[in-house]
N, C-alpha and C positions, 0 to 999 in steps of 0.2 A: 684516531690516528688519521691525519689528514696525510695527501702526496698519491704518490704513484706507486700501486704494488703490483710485482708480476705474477702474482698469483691470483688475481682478478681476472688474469685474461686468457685463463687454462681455459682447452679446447672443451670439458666438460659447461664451460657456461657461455658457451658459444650459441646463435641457434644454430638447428639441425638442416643440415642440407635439403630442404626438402623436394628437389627434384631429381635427385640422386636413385630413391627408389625405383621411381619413372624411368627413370634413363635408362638404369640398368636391367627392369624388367621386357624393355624392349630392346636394348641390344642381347637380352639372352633367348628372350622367346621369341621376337619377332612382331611387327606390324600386324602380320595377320592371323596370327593364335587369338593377339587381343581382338583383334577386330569379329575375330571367329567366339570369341568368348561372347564379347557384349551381344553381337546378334543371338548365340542362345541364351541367355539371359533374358532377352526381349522378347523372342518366344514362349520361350517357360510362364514369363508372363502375362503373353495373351492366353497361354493357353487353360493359366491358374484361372484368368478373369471369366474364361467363357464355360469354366466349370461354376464357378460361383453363381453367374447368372441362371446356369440349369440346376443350381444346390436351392432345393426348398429349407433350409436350415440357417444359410447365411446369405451378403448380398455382399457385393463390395461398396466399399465407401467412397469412393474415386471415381468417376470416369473419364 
């Protein structure tokens, strides 16, 4: 069936907003939760790496 149907253009086969989560993660928690988030996040991972480097067991793969 060839032409125009309006059930091709239901909101389900749309894409997804995808800056919509973003947006609304920072207008509910704020700039500096997240910012507070990443920097521990980036800790946590130094401070995994500098366990691994004193682990006789493992090494990390990255520097």
């Amino acid at each position: 069936i060839d032409g125009w149907n309006p059930s091709d253009l239901g909101f389900q086969l749309t894409r997804r907003a995808s800056g919509l989560p973003i947006w609304f993660a920072l207008t509910l928690h704020g700039v500096d939760a997240h910012r507070d988030a990443i920097r521990a996040g980036i800790a946590m991972a130094r401070r995994f790496t500098t366990a691994l480097h004193a682990s006789d067991v493992a090494e990390p793969l990255l520097e």
